[in-house]
VOBA-1610 file (N, C-alpha, C; in pm, whole numbers, padded with zeros to 5 digits, always signed):
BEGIN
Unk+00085-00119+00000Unk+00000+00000+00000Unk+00089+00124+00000Unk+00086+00215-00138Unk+00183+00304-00100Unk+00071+00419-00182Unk+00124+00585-00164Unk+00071+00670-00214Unk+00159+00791-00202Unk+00205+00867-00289Unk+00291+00986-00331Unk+00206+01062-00452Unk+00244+01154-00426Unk+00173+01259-00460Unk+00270+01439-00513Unk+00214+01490-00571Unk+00312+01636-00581Unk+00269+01699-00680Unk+00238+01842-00567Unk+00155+01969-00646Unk+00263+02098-00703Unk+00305+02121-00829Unk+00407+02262-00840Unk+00331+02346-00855Unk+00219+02316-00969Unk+00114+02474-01050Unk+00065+02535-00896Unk+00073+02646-00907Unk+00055+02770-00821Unk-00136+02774-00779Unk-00142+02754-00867Unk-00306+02777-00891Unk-00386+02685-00864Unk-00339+02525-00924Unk-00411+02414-00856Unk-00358+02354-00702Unk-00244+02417-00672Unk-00262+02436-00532Unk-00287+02501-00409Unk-00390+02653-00456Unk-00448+02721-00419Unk-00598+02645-00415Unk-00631+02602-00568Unk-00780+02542-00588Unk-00798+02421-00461Unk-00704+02343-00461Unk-00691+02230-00326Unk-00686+02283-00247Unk-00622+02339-00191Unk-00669+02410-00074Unk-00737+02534-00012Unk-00861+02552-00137Unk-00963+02562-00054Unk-01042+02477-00046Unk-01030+02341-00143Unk-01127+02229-00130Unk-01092+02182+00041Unk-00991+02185+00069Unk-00939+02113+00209Unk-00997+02239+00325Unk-01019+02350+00304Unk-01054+02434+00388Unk-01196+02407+00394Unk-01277+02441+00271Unk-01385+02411+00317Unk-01425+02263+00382Unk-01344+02160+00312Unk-01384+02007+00452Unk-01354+02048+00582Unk-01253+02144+00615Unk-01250+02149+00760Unk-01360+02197+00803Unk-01424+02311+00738Unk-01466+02373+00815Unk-01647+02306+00827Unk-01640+02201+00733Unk-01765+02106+00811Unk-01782+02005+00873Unk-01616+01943+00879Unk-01577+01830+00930Unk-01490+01809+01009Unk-01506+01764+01139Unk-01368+01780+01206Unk-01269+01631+01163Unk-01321+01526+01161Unk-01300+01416+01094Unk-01345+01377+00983Unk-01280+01346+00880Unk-01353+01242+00787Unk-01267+01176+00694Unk-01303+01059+00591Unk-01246+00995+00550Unk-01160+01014+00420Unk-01065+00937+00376Unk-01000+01018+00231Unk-00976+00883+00199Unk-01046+00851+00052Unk-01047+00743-00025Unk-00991+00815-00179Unk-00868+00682-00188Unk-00738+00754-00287Unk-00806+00614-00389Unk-00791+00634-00507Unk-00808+00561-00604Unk-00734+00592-00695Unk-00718+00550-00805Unk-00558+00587-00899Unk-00614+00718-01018Unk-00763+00718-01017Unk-00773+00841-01083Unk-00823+00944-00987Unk-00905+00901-00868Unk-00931+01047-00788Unk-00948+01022-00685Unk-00987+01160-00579Unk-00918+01129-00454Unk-01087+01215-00407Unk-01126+01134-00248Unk-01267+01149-00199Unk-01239+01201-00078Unk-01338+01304-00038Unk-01353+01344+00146Unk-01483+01291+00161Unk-01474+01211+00253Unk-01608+01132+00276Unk-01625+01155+00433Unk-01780+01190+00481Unk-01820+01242+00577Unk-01943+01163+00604Unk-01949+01075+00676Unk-02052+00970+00719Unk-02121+00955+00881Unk-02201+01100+00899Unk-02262+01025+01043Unk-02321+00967+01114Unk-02373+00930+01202Unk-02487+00857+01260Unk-02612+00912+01184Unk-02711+00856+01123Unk-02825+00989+01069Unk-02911+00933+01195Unk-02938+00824+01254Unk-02987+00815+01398Unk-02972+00936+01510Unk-02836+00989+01465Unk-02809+01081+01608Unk-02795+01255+01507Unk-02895+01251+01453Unk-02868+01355+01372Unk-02769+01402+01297Unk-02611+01315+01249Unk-02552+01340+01176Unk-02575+01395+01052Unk-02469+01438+00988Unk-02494+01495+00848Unk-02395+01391+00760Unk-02390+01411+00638Unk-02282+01341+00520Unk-02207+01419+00440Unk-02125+01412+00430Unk-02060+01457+00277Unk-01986+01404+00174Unk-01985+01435+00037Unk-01908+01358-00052Unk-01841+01455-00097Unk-01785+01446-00135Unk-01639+01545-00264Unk-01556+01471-00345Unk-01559+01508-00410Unk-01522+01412-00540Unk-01414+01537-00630Unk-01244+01482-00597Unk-01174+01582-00724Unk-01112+01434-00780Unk-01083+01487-00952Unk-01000+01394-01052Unk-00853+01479-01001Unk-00768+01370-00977Unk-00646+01378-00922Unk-00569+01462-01033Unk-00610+01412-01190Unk-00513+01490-01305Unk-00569+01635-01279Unk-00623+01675-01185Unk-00672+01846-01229Unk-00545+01943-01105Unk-00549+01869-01017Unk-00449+01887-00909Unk-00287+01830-00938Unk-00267+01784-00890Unk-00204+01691-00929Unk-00072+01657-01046Unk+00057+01738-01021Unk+00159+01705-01164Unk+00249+01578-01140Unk+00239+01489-00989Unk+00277+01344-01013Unk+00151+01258-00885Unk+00117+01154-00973Unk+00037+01114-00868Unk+00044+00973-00882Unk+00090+00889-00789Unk+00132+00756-00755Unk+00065+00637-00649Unk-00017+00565-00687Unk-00115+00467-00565Unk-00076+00358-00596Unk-00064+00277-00479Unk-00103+00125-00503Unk-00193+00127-00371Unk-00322+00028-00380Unk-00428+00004-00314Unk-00359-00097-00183Unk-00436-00147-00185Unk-00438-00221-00032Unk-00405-00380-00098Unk-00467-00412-00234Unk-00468-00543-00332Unk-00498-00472-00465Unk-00439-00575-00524Unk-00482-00585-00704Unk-00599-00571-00745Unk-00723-00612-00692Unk-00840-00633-00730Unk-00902-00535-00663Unk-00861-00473-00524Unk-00886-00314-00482Unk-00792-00277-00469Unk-00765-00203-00577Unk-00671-00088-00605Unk-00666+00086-00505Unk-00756+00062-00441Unk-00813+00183-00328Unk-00702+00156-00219Unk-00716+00292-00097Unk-00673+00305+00001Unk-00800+00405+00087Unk-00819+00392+00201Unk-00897+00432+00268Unk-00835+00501+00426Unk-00836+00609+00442Unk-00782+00665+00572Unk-00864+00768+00633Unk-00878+00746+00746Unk-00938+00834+00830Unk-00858+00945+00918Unk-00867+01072+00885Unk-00797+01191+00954Unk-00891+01312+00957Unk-00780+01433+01026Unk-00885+01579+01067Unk-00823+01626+00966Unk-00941+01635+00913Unk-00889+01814+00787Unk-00847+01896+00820Unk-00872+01936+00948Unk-00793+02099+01012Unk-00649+02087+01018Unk-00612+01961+01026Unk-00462+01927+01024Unk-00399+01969+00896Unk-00439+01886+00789Unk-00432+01922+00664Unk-00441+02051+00593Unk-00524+02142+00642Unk-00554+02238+00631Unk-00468+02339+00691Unk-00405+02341+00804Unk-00327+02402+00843Unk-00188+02375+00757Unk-00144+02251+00781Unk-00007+02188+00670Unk-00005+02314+00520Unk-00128+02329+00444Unk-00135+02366+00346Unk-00113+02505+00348Unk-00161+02577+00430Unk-00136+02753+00512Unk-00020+02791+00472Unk+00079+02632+00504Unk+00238+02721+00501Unk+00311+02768+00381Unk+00228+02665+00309Unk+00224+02673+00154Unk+00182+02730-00008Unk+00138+02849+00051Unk+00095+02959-00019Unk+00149+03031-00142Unk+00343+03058-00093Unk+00447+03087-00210Unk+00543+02961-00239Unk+00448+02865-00175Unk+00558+02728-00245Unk+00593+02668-00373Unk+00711+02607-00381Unk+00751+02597-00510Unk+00712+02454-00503Unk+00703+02380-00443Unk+00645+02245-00488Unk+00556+02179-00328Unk+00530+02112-00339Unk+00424+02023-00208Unk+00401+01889-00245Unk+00441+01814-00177Unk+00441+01676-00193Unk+00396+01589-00089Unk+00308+01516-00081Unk+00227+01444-00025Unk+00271+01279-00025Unk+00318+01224+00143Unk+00305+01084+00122Unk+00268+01002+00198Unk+00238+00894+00177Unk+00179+00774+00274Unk+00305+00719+00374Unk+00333+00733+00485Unk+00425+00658+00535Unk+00402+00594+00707Unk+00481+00531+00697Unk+00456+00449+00834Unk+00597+00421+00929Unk+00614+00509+00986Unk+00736+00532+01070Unk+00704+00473+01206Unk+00608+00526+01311Unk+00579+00508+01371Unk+00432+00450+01443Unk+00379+00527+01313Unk+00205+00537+01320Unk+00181+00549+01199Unk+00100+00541+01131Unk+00038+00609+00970Unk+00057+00714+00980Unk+00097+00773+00839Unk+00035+00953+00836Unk+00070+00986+00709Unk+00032+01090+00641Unk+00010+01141+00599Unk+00174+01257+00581Unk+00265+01245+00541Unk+00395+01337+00502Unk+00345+01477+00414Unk+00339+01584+00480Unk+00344+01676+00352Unk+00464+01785+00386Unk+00512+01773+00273Unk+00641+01823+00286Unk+00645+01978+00182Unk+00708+02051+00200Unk+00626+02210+00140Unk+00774+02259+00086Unk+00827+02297-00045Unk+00948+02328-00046Unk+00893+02474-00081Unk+00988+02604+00025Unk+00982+02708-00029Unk+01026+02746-00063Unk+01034+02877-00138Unk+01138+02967-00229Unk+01257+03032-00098Unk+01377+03035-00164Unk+01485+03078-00093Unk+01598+03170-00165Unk+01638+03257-00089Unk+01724+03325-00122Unk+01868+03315-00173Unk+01913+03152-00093Unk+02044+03044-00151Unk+02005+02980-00202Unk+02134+02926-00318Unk+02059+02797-00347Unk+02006+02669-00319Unk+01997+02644-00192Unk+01959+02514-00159Unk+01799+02594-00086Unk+01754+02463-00094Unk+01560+02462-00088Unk+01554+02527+00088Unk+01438+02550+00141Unk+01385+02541+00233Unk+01286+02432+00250Unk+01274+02302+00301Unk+01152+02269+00375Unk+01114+02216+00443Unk+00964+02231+00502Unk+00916+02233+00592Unk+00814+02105+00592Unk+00822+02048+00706Unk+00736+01910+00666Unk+00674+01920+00822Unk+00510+01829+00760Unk+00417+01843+00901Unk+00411+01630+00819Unk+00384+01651+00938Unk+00277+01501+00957Unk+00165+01457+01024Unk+00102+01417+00964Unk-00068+01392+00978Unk-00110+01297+01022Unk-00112+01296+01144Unk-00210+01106+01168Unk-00301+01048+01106Unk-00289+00927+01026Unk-00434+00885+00956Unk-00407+00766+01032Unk-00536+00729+01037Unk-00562+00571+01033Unk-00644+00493+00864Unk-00565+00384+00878Unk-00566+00304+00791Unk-00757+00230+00773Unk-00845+00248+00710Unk-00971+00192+00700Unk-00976+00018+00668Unk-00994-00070+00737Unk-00986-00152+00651Unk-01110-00209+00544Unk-01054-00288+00488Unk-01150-00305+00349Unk-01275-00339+00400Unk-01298-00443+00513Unk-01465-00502+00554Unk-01504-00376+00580Unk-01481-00261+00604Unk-01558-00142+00638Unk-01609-00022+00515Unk-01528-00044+00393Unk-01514+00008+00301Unk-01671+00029+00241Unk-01776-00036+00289Unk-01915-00071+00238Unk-01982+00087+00304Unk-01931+00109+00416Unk-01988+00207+00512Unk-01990+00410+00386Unk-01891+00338+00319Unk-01836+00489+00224Unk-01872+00458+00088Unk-02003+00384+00058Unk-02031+00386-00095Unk-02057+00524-00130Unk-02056+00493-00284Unk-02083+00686-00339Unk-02208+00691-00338Unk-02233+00834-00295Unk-02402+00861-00365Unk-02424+00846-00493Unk-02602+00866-00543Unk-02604+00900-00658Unk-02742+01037-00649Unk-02695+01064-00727Unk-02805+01167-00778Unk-02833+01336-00780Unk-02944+01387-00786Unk-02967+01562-00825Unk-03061+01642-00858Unk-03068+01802-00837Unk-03185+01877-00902Unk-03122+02006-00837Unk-03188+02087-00982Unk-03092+02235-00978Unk-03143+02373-00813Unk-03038+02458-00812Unk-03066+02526-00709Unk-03068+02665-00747Unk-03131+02726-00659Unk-03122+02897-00714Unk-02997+02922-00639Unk-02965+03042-00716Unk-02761+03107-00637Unk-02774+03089-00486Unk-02634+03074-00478Unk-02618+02993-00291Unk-02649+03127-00170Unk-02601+03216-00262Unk-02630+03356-00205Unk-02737+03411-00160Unk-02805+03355-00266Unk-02924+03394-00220Unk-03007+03325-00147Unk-02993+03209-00172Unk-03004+03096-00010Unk-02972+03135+00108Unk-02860+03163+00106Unk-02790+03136+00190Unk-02825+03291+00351Unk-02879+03371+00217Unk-02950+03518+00280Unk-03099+03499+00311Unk-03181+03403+00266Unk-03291+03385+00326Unk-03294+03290+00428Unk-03184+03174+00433Unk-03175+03112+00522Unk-03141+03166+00700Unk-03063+03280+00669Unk-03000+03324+00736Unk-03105+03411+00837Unk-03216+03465+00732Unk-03349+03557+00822Unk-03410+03445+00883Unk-03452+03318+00837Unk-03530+03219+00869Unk-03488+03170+01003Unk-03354+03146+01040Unk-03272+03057+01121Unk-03334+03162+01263Unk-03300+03320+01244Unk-03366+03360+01388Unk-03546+03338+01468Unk-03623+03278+01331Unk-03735+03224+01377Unk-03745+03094+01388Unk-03688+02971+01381Unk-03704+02876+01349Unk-03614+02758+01353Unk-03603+02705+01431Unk-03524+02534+01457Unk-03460+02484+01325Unk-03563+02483+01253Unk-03613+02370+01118Unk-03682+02495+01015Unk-03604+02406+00918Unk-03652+02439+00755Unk-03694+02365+00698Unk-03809+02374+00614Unk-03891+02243+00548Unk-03802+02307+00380Unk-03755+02202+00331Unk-03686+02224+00192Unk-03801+02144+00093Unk-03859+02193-00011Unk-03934+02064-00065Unk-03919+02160-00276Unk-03919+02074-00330Unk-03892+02075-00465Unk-04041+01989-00566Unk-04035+02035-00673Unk-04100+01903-00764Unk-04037+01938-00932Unk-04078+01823-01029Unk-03991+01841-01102Unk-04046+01954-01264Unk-04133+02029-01162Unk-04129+02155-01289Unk-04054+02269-01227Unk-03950+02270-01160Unk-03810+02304-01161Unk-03869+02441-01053Unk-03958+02391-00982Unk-03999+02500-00796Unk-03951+02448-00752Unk-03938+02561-00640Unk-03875+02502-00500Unk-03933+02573-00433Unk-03912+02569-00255Unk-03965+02624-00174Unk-03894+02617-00052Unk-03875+02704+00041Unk-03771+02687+00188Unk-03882+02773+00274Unk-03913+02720+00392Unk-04035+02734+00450Unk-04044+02722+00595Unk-04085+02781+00667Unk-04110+02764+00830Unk-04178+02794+00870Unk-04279+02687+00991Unk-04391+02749+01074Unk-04372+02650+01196Unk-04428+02760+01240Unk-04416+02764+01411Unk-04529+02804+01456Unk-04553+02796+01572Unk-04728+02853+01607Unk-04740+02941+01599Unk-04664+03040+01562Unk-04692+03226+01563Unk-04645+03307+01384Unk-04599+03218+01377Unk-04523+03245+01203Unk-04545+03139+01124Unk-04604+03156+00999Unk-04523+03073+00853Unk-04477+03166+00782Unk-04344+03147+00703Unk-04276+03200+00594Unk-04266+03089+00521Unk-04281+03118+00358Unk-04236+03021+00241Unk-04156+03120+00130Unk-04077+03131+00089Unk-03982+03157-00002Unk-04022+03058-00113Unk-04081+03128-00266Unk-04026+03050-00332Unk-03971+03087-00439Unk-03925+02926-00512Unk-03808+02971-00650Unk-03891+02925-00755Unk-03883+02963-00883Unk-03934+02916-01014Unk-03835+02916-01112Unk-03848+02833-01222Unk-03815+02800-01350Unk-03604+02764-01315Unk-03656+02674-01209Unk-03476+02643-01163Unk-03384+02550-01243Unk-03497+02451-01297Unk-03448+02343-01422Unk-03430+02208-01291Unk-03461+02132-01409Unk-03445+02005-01366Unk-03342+01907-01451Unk-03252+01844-01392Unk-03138+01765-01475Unk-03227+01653-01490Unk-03197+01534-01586Unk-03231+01424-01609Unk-03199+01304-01499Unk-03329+01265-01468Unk-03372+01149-01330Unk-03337+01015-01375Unk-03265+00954-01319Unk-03237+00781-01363Unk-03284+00669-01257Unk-03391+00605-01292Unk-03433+00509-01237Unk-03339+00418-01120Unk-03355+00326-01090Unk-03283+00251-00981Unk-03208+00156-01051Unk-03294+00094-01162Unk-03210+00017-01237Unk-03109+00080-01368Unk-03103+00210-01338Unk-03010+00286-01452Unk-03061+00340-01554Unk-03216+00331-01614Unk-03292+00330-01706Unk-03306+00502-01732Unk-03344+00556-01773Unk-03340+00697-01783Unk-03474+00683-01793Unk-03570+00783-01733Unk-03715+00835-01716Unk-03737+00969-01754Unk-03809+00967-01860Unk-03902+01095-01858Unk-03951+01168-01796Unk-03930+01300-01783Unk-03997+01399-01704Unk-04183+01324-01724Unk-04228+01282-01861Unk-04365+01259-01873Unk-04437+01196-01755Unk-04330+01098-01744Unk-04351+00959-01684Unk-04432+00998-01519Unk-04404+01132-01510Unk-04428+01154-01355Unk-04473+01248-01292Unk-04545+01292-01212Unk-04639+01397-01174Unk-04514+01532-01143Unk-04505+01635-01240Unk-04458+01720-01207Unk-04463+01816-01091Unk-04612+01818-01063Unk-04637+01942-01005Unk-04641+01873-00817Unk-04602+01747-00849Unk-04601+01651-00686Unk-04472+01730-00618Unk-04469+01708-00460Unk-04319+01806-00417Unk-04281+01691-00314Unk-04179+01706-00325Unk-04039+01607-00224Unk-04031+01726-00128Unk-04059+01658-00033Unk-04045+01787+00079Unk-03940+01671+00218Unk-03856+01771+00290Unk-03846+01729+00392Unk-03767+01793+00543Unk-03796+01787+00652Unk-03771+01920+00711Unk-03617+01886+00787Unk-03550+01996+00837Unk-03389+01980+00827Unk-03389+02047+00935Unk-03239+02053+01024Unk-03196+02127+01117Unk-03165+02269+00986Unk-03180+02396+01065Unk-03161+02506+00973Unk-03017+02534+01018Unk-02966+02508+01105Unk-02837+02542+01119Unk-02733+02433+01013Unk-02781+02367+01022Unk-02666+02279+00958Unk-02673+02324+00818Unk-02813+02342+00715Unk-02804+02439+00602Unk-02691+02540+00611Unk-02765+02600+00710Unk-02660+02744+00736Unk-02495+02722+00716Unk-02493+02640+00813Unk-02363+02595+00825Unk-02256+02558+00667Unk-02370+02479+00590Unk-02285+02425+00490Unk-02301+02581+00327Unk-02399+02666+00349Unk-02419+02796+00276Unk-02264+02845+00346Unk-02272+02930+00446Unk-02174+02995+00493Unk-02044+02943+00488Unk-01997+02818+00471Unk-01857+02751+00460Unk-01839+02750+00356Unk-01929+02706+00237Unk-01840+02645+00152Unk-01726+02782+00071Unk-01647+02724+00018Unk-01534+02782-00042Unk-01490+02791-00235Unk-01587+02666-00252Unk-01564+02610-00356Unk-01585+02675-00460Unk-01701+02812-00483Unk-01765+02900-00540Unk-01799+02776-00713Unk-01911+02726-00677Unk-01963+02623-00753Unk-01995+02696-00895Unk-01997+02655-00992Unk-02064+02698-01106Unk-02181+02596-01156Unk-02250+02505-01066Unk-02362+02424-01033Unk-02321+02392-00905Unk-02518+02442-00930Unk-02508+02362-00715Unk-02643+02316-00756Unk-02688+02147-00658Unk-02810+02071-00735Unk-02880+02034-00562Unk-02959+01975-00625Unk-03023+01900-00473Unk-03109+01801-00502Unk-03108+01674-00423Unk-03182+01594-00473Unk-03238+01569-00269Unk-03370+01563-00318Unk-03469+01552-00201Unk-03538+01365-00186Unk-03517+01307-00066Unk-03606+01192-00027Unk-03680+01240+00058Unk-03772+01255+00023Unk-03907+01276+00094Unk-03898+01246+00240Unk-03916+01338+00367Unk-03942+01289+00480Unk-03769+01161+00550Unk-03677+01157+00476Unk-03543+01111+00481Unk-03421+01202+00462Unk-03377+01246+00343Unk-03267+01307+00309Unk-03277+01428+00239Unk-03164+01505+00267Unk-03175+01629+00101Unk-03031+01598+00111Unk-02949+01608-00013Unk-02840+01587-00021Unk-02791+01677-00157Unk-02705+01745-00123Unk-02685+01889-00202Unk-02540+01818-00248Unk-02529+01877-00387Unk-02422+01889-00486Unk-02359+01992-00487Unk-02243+02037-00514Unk-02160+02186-00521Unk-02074+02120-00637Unk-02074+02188-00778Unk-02032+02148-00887Unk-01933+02273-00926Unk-01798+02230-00989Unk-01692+02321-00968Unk-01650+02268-01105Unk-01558+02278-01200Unk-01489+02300-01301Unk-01363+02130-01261Unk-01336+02153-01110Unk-01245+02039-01080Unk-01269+02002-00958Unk-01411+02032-00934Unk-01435+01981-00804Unk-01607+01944-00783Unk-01579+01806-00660Unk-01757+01751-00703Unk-01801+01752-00533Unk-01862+01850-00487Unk-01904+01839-00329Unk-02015+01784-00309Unk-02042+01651-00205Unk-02206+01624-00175Unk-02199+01661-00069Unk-02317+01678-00036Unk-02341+01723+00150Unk-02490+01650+00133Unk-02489+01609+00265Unk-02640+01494+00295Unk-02695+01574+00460Unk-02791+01590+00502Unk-02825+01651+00623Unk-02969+01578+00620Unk-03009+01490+00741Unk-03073+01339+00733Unk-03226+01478+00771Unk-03354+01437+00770Unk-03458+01443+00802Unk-03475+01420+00919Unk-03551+01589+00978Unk-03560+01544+01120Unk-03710+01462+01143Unk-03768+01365+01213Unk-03871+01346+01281Unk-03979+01411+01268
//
């Protein structure tokens, strides 16, 4: 099981680290699943104890000018580790006017995570600076716990979410989020003394794929029906106000009375966030 890694372009190692900033700042733990074309922050909580989820999804060639895996086996070619992003996130801070950053798997004492930061210097020999990261190693029988999501539906600007959410949150626990697929939406709260409903029109709807993979017609299905389901409003809040990623698609796909699980779509970057249905 080995993994090396190394960022020079200036720019895609700015773009990474704000992908790594914004995981901190919704995750104090979560998982990083390396595969030989891309690399995952996976965020899996109790949805029993009100946890939330997240997925992120970058292709390693967008980051990335050497990138090197071997899996755990031949037939899983993956590696799976569990660490704090804030760690990572800090490591990356130092690295701002660096001339290269290199990332590795090693096992000295404990697992971790090597990132080593070469900076610009005034002699000729390098400066650098190396942190190390505790991971723990996932093993494979657990690997079932971090399948990928699937799925989606379009959102109005986060901004502007993110500003009505923000009036809503001083009246209200809970936000009822509910959608249908002639491309409304609605973000909504009542309480015994208030209802507010916000809504959106003509947001678009992406193409729905059955369970068995089949592609379905908008025909096929009552448009004007709504997926509704009600949420902690802070944790919305929470994931509006963090993210970093500045999406050029952001989607949402609603289970009724279960899940909403939001997309943040980037040029080289794929964010899910899941926040379970309250009761």
């Amino acid at each position: 099981m080995r993994f090396r890694a190394k960022i020079v372009d200036l720019a895609c190692l700015n773009n990474f680290s704000r992908v790594v900033n914004t995981i901190a700042r919704l995750a104090k733990t979560c998982t990083l699943r390396l595969t030989a074309g891309k690399l995952y922050f996976i965020l899996c909580d109790k949805v029993a104890n009100g946890g939330v989820s997240m997925w992120c999804e970058l292709c390693q060639g967008n980051f990335f000018d050497e990138f090197q895996m071997e899996g755990v086996a031949a037939d899983h070619n993956e590696i799976y580790l569990e660490l704090t992003p804030e760690n990572l996130s800090r490591a990356l801070k130092t690295a701002q006017s660096a001339k290269a950053v290199k990332i590795k798997l090693t096992n000295k004492h404990c697992p971790c995570l090597k990132v080593s930061v070469e900076l610009p210097s005034l002699s000729s020999s390098s400066r650098i600076v190396t942190h190390d990261i505790p991971v723990r190693v996932i093993p494979r029988r657990l690997w079932n716990d971090f399948r990928e999501p699937r799925v989606s539906i379009y959102l109005p600007a986060l901004k502007t979410m993110k500003s009505v959410v923000e009036r809503m949150k001083n009246l209200s626990h809970s936000i009822v989020i509910e959608a249908n697929l002639n491309g409304e939406m609605n973000l909504k709260i009542e309480t015994d003394l208030v209802s507010v409903t916000t809504h959106f029109k003509n947001l678009g709807n992406p193409p729905w794929a059955s369970e068995d993979g089949c592609q379905s017609s908008a025909q096929d299905r009552d448009l004007e029906s709504m997926a509704e389901a009600r949420i902690d409003i802070k944790k919305l809040q929470q994931l509006l106000a963090g993210q970093q990623v500045n999406p050029t698609k952001a989607l949402c796909n609603i289970v009724s009375k279960r899940i909403v699980h939001f997309i943040l779509l980037h040029e080289d970057v794929s964010l899910q966030y899941f926040i379970p249905a309250l009761a």
